[in-house]
N, C-alpha and C positions, 0 to 999 in steps of 0.2 A: 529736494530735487526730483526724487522720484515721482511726487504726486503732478509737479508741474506735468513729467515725461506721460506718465498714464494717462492724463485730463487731452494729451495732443489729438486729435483727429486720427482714427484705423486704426491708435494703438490696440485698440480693447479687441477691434477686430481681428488685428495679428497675433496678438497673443493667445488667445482661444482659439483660432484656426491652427496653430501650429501646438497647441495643447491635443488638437485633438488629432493629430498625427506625430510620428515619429520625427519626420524632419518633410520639411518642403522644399521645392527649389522657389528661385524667384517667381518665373512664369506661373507657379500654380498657386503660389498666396495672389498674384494679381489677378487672376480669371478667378479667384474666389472672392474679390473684392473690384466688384466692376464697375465702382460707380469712382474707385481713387484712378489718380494718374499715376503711372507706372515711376515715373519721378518723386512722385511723394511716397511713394510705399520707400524705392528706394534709401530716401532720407530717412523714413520712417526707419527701417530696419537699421540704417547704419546707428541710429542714435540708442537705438534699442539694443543693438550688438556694443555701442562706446560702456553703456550701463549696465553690460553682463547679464539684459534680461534676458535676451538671446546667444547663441553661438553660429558658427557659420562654418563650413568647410567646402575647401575648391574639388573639381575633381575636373580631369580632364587637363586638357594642354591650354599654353596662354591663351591662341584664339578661338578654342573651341572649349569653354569651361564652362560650368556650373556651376551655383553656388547653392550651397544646402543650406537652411536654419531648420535652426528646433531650440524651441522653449529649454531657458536653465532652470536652475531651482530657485535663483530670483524673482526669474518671469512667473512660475508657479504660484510663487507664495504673493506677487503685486494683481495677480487674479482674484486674491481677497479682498481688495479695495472694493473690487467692481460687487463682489456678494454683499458685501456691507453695504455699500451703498443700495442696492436693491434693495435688501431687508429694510435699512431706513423711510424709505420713501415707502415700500407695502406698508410698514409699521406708521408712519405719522404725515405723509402726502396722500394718501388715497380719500379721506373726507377731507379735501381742501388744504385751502393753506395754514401754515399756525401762525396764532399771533402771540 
């Protein structure tokens, strides 16, 4: 399950973006990712938060809140998918395809 979840569209982008801070609120993982819709980040996060890659905290009152994410040690360690797969393709896609 995980691999389907990482393969989703902005995941790889949200979890490196929020690797590379402490925690973000919604509004600024989406003005780092301008080309998703603010709907899809959201789905995106919530599915990331159902799978413990992320965590979340409110702060503020009902109608004036904020929600915080930051990378778990799950999300951490599904970052190695993504270096693998790099390495793979520098190591055996760069002269073409294999047969």
């Amino acid at each position: 399950m995980i691999l389907k979840l990482i393969n989703k569209k902005h995941v790889k982008e949200i979890l490196y973006l929020l690797n590379s801070a402490d925690e973000l609120y919604f509004a600024e993982i989406c003005k780092n990712i301008p080309e998703a819709h603010n709907g899809s980040i959201n789905r995106t996060l919530q599915e990331l938060y159902d799978f413990k890659m992320v965590s979340k905290r409110e702060e503020g009152t009902a109608k004036l809140s904020k929600t915080f994410y930051s990378i778990s040690i799950l999300g951490m360690e599904s970052l190695k998918f993504y270096e693998l797969e790099e390495k793979l393709e520098e190591k055996y896609c760069t002269n073409g395809p294999i047969i």
